[in-house]
Structures are given as C-alpha cells and as structure tokens.
PQR file of N, CA, C, O and H, with PARSE charges and radii, in Angstrom:
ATOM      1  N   UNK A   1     -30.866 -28.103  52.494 -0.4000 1.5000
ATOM      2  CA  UNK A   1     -29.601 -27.531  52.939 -0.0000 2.0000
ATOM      3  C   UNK A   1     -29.098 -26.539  51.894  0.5500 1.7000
ATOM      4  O   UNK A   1     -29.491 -26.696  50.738 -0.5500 1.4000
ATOM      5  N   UNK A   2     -28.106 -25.337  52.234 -0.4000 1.5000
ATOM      6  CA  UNK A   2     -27.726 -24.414  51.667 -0.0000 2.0000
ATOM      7  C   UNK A   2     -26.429 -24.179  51.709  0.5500 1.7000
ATOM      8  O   UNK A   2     -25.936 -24.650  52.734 -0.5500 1.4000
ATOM      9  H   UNK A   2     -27.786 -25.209  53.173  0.4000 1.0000
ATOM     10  N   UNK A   3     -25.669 -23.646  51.021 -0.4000 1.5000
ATOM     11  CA  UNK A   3     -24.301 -23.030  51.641 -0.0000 2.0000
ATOM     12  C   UNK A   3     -24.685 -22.091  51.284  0.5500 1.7000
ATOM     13  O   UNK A   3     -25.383 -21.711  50.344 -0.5500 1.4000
ATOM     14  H   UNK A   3     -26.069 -23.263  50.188  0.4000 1.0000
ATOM     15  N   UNK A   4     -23.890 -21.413  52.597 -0.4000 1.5000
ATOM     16  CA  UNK A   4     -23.364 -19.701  52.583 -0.0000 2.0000
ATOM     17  C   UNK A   4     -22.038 -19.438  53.113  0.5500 1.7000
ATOM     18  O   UNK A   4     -21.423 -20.226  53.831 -0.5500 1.4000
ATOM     19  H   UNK A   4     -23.322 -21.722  53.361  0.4000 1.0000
ATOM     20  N   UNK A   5     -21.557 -18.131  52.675 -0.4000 1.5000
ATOM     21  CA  UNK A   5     -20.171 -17.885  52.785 -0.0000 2.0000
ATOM     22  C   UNK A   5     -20.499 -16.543  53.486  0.5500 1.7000
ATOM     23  O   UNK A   5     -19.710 -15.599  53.462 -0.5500 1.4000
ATOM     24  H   UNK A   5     -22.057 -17.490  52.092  0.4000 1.0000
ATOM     25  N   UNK A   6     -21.474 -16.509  53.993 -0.4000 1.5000
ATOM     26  CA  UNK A   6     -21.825 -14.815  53.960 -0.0000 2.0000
ATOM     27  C   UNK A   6     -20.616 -14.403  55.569  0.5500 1.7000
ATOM     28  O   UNK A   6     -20.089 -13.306  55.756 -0.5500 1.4000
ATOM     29  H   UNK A   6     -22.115 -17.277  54.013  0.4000 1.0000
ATOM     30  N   UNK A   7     -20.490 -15.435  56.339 -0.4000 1.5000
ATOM     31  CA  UNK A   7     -19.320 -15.219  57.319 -0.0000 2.0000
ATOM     32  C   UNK A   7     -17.651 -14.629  56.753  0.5500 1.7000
ATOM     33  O   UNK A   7     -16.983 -13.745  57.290 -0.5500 1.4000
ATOM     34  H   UNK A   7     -20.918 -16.326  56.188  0.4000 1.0000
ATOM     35  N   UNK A   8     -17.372 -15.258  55.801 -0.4000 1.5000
ATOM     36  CA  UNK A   8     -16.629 -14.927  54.588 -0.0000 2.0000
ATOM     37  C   UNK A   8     -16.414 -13.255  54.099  0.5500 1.7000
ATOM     38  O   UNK A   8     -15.558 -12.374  54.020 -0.5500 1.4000
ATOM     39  H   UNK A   8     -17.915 -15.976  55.364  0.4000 1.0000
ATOM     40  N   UNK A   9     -18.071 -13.580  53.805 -0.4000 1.5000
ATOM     41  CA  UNK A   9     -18.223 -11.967  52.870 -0.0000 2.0000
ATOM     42  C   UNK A   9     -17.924 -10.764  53.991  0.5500 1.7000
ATOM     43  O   UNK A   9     -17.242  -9.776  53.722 -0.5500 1.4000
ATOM     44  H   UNK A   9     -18.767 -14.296  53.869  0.4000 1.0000
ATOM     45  N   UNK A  10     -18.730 -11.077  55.677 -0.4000 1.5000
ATOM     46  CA  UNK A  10     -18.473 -10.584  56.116 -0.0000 2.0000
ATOM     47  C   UNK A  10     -17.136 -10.320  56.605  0.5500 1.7000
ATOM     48  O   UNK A  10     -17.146  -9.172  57.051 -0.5500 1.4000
ATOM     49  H   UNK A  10     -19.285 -11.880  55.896  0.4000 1.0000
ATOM     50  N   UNK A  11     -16.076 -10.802  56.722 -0.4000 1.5000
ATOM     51  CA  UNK A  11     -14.821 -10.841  57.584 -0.0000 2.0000
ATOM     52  C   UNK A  11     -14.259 -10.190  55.955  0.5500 1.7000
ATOM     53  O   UNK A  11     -13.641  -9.212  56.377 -0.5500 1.4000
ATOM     54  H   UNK A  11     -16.067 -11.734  56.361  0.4000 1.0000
ATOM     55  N   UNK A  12     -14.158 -10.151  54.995 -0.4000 1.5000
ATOM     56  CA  UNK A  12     -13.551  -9.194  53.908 -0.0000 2.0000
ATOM     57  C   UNK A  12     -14.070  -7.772  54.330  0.5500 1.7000
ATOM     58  O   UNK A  12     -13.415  -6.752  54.547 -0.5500 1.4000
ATOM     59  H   UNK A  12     -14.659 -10.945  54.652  0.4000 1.0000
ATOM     60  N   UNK A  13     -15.482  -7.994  54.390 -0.4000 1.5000
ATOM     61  CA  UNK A  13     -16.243  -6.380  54.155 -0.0000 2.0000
ATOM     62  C   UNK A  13     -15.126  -5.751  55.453  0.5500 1.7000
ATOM     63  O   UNK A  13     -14.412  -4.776  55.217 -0.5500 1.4000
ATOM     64  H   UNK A  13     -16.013  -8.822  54.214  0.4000 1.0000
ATOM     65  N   UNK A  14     -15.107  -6.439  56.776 -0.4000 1.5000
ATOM     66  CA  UNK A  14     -14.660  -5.894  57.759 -0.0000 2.0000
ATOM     67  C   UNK A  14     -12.851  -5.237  57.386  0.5500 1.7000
ATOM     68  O   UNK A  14     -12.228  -4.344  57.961 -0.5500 1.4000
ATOM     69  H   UNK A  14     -15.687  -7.231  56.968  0.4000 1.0000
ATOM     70  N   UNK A  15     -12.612  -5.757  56.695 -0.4000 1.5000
ATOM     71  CA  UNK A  15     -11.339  -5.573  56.041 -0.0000 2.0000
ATOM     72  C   UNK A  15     -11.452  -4.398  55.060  0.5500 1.7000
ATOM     73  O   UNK A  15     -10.455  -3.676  55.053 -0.5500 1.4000
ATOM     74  H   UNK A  15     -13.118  -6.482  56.228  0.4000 1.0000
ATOM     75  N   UNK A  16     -12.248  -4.116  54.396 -0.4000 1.5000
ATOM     76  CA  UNK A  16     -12.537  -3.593  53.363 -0.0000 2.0000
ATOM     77  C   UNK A  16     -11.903  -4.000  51.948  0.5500 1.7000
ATOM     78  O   UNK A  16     -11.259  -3.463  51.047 -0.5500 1.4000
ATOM     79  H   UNK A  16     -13.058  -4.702  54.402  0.4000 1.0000
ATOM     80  N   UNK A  17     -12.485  -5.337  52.281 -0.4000 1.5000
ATOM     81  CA  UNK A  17     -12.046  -6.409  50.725 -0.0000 2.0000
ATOM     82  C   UNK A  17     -13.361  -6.792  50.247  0.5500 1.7000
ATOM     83  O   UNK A  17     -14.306  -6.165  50.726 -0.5500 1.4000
ATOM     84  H   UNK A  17     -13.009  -5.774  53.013  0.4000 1.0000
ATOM     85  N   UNK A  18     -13.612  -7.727  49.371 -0.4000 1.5000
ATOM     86  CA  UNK A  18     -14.473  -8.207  48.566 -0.0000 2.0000
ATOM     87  C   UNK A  18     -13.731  -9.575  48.560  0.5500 1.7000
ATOM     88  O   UNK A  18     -12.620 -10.042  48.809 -0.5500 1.4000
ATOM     89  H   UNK A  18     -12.845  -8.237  48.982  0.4000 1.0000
ATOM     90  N   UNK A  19     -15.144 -10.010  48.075 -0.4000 1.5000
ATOM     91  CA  UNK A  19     -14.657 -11.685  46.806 -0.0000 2.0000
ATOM     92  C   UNK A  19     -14.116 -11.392  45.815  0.5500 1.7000
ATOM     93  O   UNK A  19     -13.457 -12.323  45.352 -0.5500 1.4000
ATOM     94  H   UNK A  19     -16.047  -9.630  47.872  0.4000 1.0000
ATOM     95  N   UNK A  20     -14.089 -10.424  45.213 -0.4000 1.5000
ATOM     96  CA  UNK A  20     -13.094  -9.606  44.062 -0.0000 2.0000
ATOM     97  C   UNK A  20     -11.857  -9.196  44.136  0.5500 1.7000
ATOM     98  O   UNK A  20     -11.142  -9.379  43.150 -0.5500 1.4000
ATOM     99  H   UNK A  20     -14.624  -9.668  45.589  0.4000 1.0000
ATOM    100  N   UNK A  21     -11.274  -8.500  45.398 -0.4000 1.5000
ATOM    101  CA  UNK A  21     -10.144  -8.458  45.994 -0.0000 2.0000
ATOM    102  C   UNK A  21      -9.192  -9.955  45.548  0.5500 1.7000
ATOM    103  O   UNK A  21      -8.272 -10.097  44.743 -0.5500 1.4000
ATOM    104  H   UNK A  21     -11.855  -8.352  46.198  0.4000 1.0000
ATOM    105  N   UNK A  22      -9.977 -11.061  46.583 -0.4000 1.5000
ATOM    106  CA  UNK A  22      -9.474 -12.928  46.549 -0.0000 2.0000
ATOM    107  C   UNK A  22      -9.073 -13.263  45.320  0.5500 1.7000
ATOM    108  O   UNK A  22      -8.176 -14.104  45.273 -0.5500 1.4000
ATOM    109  H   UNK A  22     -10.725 -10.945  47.237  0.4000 1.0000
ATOM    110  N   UNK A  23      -9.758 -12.561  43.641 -0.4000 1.5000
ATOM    111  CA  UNK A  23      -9.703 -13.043  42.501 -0.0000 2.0000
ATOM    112  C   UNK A  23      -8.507 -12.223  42.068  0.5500 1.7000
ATOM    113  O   UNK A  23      -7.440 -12.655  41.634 -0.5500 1.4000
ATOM    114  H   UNK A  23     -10.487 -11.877  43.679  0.4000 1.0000
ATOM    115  N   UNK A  24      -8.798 -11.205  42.225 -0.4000 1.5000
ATOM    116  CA  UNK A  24      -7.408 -10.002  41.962 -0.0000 2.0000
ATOM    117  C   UNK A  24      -6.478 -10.815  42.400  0.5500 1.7000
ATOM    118  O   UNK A  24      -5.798 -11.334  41.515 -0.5500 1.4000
ATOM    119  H   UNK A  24      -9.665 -10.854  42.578  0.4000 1.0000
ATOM    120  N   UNK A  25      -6.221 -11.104  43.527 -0.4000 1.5000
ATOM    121  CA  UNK A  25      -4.729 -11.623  44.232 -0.0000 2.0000
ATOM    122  C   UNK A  25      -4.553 -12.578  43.536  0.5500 1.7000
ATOM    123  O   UNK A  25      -3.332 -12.732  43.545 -0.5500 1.4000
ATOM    124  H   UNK A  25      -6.773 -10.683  44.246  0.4000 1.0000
ATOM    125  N   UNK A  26      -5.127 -13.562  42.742 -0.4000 1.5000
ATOM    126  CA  UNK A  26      -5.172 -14.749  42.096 -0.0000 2.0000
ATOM    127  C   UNK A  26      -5.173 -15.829  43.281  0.5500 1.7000
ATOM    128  O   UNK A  26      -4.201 -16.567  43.443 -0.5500 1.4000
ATOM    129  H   UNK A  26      -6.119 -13.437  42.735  0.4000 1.0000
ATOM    130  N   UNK A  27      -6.585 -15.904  44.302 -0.4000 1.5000
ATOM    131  CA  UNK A  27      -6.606 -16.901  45.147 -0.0000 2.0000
ATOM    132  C   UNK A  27      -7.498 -17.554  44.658  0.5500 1.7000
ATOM    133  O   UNK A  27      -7.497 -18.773  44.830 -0.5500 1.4000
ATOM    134  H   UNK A  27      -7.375 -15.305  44.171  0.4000 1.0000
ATOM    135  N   UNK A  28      -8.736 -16.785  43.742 -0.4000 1.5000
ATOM    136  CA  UNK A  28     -10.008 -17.505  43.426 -0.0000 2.0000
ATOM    137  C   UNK A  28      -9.777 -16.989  42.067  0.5500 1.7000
ATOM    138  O   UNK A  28      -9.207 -15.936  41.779 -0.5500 1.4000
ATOM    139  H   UNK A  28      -8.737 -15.795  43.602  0.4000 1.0000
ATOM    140  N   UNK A  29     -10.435 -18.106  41.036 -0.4000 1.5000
ATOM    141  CA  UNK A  29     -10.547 -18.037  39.973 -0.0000 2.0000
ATOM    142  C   UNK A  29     -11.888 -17.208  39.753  0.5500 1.7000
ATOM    143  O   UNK A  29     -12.298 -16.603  40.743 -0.5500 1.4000
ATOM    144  H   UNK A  29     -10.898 -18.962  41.270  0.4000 1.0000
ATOM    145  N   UNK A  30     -12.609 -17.110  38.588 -0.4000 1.5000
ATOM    146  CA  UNK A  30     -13.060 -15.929  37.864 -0.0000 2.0000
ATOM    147  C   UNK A  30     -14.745 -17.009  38.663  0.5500 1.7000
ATOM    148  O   UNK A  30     -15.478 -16.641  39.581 -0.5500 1.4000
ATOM    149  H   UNK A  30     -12.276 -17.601  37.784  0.4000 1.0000
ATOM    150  N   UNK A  31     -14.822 -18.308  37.849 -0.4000 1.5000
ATOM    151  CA  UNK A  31     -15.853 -18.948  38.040 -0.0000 2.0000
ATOM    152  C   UNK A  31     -15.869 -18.937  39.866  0.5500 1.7000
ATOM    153  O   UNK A  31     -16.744 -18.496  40.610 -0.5500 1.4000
ATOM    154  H   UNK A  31     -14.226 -18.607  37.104  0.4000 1.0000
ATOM    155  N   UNK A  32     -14.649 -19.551  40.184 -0.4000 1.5000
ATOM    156  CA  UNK A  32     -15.022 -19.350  41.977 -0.0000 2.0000
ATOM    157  C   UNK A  32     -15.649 -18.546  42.773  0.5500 1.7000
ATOM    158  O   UNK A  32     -16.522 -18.666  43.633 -0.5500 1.4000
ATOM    159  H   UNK A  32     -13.938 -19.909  39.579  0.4000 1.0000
ATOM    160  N   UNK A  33     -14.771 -17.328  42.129 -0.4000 1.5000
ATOM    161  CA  UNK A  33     -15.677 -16.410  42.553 -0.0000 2.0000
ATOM    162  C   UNK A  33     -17.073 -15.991  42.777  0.5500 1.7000
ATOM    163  O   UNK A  33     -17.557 -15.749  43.883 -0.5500 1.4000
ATOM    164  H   UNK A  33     -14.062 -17.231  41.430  0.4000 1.0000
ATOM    165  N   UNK A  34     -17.705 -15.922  41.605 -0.4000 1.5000
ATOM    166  CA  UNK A  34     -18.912 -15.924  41.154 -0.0000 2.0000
ATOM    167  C   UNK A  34     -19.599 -17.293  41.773  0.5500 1.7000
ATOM    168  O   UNK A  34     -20.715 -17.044  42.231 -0.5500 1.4000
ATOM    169  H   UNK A  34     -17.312 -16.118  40.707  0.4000 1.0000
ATOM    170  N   UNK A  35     -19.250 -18.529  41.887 -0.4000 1.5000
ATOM    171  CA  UNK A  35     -20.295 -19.279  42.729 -0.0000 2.0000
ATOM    172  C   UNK A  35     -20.207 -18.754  44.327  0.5500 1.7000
ATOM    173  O   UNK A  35     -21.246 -18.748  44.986 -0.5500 1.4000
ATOM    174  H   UNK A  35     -18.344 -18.731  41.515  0.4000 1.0000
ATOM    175  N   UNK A  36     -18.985 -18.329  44.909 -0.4000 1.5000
ATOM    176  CA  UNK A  36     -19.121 -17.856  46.055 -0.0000 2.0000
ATOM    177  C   UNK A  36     -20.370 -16.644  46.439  0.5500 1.7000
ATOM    178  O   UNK A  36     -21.162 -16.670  47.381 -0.5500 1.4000
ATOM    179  H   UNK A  36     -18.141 -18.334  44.374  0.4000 1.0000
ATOM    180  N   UNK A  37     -20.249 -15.775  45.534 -0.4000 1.5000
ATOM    181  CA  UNK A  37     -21.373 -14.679  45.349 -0.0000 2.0000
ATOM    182  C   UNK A  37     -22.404 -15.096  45.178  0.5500 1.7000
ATOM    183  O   UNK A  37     -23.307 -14.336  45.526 -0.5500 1.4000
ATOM    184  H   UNK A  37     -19.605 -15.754  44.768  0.4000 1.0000
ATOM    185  N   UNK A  38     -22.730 -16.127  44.725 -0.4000 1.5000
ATOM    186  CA  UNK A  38     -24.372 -16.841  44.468 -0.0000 2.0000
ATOM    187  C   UNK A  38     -24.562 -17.917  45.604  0.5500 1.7000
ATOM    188  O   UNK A  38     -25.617 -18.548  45.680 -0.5500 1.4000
ATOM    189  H   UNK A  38     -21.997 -16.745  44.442  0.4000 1.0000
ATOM    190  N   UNK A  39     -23.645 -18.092  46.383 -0.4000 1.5000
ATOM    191  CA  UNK A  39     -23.522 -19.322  47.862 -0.0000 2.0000
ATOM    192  C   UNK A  39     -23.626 -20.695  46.984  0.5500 1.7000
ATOM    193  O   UNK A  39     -24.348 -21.649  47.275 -0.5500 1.4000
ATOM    194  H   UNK A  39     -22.789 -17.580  46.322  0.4000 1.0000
ATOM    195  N   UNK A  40     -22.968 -20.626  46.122 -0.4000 1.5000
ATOM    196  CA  UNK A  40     -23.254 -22.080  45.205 -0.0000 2.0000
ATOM    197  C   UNK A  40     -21.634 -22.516  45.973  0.5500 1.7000
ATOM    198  O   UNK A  40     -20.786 -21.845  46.562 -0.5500 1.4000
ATOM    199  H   UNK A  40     -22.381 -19.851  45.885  0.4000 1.0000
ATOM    200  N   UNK A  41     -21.741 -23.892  45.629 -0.4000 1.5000
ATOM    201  CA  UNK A  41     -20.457 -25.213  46.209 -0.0000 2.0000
ATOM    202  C   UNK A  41     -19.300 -24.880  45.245  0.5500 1.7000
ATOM    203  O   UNK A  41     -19.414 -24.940  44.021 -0.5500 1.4000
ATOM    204  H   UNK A  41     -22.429 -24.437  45.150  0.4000 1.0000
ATOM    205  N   UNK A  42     -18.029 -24.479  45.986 -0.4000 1.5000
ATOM    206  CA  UNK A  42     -16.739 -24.943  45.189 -0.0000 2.0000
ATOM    207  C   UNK A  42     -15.869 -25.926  45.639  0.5500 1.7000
ATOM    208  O   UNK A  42     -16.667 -26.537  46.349 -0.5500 1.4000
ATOM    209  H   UNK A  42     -17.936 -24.431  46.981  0.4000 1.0000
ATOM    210  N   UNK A  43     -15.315 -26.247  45.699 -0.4000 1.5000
ATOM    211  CA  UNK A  43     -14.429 -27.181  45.404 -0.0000 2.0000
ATOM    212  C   UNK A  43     -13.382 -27.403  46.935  0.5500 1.7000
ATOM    213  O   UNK A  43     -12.562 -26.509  47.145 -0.5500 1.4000
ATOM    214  H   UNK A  43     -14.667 -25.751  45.122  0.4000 1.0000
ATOM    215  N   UNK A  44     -13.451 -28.575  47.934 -0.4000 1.5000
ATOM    216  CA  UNK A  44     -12.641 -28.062  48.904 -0.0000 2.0000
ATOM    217  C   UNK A  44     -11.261 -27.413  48.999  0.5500 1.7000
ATOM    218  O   UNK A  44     -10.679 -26.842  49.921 -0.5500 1.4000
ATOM    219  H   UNK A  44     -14.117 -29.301  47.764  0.4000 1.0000
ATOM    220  N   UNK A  45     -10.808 -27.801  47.244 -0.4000 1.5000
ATOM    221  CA  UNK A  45      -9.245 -27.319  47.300 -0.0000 2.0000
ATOM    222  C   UNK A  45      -9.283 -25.080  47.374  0.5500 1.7000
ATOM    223  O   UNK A  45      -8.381 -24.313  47.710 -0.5500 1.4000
ATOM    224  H   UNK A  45     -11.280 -28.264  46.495  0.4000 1.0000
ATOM    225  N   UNK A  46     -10.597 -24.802  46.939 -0.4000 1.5000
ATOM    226  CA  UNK A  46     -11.226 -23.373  46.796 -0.0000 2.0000
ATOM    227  C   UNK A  46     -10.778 -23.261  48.197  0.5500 1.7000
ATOM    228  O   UNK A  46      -9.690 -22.848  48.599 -0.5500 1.4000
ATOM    229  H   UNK A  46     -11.330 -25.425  46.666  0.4000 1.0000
ATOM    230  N   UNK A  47     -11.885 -23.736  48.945 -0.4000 1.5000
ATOM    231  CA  UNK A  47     -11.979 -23.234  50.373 -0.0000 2.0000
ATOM    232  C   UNK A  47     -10.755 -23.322  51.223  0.5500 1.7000
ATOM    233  O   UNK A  47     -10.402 -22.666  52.203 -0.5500 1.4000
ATOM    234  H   UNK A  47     -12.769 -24.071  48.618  0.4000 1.0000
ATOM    235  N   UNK A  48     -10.079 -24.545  50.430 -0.4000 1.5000
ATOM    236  CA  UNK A  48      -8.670 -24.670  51.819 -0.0000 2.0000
ATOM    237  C   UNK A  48      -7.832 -23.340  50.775  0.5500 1.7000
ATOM    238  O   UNK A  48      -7.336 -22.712  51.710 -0.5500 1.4000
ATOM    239  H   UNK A  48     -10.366 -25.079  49.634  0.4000 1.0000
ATOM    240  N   UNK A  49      -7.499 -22.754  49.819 -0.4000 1.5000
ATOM    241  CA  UNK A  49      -6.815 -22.068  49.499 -0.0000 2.0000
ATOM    242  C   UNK A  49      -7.448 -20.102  49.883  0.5500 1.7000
ATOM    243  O   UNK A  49      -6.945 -18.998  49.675 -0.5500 1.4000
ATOM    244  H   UNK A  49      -7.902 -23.264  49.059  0.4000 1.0000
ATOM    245  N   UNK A  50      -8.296 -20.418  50.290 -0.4000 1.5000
ATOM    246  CA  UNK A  50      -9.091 -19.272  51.084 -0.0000 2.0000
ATOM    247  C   UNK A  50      -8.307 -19.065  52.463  0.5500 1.7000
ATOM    248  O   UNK A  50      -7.502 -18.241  52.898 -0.5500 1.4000
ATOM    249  H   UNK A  50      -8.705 -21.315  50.458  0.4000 1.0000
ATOM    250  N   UNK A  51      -8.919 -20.184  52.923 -0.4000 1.5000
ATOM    251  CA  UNK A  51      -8.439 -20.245  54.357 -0.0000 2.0000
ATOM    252  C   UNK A  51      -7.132 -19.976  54.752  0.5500 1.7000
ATOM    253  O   UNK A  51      -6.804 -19.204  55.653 -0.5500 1.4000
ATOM    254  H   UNK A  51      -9.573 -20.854  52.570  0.4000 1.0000
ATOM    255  N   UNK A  52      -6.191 -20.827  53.846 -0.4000 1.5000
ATOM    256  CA  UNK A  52      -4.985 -20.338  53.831 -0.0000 2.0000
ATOM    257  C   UNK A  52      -4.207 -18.766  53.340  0.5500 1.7000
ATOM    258  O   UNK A  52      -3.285 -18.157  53.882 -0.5500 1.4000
ATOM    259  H   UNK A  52      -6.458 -21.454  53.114  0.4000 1.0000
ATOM    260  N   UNK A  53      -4.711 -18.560  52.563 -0.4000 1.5000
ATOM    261  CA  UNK A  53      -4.082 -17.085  52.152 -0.0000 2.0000
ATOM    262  C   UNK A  53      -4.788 -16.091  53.648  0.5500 1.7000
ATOM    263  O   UNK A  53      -4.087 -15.166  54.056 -0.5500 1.4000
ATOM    264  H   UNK A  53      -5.460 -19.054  52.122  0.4000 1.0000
ATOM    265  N   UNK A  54      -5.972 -16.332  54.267 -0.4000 1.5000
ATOM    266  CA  UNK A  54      -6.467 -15.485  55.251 -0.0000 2.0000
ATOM    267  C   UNK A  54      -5.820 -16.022  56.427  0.5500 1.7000
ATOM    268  O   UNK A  54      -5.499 -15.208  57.292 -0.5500 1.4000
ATOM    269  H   UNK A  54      -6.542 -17.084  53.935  0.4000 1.0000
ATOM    270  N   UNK A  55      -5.624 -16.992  56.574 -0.4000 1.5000
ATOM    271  CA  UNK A  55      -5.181 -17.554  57.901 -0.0000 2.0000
ATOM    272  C   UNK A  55      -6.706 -18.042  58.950  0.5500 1.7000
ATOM    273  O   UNK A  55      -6.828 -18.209  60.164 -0.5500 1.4000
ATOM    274  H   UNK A  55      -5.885 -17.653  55.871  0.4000 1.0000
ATOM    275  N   UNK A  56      -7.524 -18.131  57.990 -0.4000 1.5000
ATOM    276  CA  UNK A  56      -9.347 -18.373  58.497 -0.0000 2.0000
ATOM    277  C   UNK A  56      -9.399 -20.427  58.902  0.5500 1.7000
ATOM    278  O   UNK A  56      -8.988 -21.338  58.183 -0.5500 1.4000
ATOM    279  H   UNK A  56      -7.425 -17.995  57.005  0.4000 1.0000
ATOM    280  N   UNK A  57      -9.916 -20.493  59.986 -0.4000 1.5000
ATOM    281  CA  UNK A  57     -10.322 -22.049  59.766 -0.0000 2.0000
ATOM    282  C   UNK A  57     -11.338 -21.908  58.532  0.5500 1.7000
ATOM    283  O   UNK A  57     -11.701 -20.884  57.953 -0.5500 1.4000
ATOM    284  H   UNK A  57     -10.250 -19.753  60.570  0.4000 1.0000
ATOM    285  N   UNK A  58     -11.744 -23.462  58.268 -0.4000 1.5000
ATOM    286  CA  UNK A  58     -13.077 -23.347  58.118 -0.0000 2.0000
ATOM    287  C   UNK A  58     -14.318 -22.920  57.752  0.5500 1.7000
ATOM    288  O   UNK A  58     -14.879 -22.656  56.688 -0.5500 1.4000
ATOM    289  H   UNK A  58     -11.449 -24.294  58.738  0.4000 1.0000
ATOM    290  N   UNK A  59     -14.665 -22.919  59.165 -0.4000 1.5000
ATOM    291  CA  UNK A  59     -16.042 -22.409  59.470 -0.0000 2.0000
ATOM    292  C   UNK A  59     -16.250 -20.950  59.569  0.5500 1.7000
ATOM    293  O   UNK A  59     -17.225 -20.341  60.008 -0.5500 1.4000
ATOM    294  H   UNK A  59     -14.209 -23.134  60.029  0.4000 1.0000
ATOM    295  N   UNK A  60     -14.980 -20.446  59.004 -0.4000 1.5000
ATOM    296  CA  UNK A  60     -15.085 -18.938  59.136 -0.0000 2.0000
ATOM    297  C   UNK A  60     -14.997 -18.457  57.386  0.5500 1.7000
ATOM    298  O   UNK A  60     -14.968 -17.383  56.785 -0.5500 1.4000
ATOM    299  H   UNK A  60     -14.188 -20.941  58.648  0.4000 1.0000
ATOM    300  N   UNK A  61     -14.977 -19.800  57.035 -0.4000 1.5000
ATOM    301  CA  UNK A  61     -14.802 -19.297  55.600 -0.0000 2.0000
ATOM    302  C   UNK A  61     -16.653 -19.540  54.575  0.5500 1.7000
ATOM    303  O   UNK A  61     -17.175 -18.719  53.821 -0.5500 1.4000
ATOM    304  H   UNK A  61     -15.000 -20.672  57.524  0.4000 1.0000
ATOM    305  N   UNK A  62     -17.285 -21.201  55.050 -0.4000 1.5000
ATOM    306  CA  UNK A  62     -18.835 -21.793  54.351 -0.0000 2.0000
ATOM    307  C   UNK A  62     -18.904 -22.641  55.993  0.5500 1.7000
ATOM    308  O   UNK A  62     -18.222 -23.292  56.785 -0.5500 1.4000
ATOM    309  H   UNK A  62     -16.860 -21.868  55.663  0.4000 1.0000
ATOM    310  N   UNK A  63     -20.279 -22.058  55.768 -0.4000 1.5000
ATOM    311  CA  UNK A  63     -21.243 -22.863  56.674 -0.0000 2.0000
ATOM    312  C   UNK A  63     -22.618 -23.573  55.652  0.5500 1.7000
ATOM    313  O   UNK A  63     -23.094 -23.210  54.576 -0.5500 1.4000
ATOM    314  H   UNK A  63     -20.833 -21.530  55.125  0.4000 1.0000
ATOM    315  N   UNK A  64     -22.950 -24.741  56.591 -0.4000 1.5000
ATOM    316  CA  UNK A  64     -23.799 -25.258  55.774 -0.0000 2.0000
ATOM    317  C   UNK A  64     -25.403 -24.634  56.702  0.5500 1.7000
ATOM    318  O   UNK A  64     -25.589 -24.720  57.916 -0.5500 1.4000
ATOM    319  H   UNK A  64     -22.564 -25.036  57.465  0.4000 1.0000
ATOM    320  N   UNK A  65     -26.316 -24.060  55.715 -0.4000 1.5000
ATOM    321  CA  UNK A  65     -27.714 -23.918  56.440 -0.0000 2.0000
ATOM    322  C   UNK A  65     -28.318 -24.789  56.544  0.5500 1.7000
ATOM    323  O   UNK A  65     -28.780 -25.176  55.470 -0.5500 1.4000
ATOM    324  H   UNK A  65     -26.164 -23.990  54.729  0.4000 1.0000
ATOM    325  N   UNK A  66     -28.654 -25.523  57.628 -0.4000 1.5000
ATOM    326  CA  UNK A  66     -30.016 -26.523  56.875 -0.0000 2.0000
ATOM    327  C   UNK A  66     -31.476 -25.886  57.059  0.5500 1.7000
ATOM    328  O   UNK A  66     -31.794 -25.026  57.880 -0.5500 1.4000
ATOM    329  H   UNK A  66     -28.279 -25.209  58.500  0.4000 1.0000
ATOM    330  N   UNK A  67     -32.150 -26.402  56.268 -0.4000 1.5000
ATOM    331  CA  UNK A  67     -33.397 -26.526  55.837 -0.0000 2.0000
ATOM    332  C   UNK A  67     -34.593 -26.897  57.243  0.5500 1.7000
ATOM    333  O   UNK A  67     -34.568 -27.953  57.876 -0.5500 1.4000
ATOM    334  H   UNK A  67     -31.892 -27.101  55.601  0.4000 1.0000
ATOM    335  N   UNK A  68     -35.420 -25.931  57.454 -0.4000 1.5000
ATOM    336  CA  UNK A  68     -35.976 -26.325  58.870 -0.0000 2.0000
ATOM    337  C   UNK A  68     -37.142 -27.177  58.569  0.5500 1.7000
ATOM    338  O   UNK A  68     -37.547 -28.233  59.053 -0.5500 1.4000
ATOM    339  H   UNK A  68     -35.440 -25.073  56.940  0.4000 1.0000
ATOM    340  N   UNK A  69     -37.638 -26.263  57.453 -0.4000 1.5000
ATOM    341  CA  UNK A  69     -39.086 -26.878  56.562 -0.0000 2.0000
ATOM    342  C   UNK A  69     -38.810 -28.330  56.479  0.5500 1.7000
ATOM    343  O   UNK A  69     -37.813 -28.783  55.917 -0.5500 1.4000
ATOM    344  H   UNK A  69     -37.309 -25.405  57.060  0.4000 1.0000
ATOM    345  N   UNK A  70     -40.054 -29.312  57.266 -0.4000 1.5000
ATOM    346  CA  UNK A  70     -40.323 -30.648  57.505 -0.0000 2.0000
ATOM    347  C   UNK A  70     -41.048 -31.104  57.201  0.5500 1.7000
ATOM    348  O   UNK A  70     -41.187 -32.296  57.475 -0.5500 1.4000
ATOM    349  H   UNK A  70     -40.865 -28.944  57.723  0.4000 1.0000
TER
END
C-alpha cells in the first residue's frame, strides 16, 4: 500500500496553488509539506487542517493505493 495526495496536488494546480502556497498560509508546516511532496504519511490532525482551510472532504485530500502485486 501507498499514499498519494496527488488528488490534492491536483485540485491546487487547478487553482494555481502548490503545497507551498498551504505552507505560506501557515496550514502545513515546513516538514508536512515535504512528506506530502514525497506521498509519505502525516498526521490526521495535517489532513483534517487541509481539508478544512479548503473546504475538501477527505478523499479529496490522500487516497490510499494498494499494492496489486500478489
């Protein structure tokens, strides 16, 4: 299994924001950031303070990939 945020990355790009923008505003910290950019795990209080400043559920913010290879 994987996380990705790339739904995330996309709905900024569509904005013409970044994950850098989120850190500027002071929604994501410096490290948050940067695991978001690498699809590494933060913290659910990260994601609910995402969601909230965007007004995003969720699943519009990390999805989990799984792994097909058996």
């Amino acid at each position: 299994m994987a996380i990705s945020y790339r739904a995330l990355v996309s709905y900024l790009e569509k904005r013409g924001m970044s994950v850098n923008t989120l850190y500027e505003e002071k929604v994501l910290t410096s490290g948050a950031a940067t695991k978001i950019r690498n699809n590494k795990p933060v913290s659910l209080e990260v994601i609910e303070a995402i969601c909230v400043h965007l007004n995003l559920p969720i699943e519009d913010v990390v999805e989990i990939i799984h792994n097909t290879d058996a």
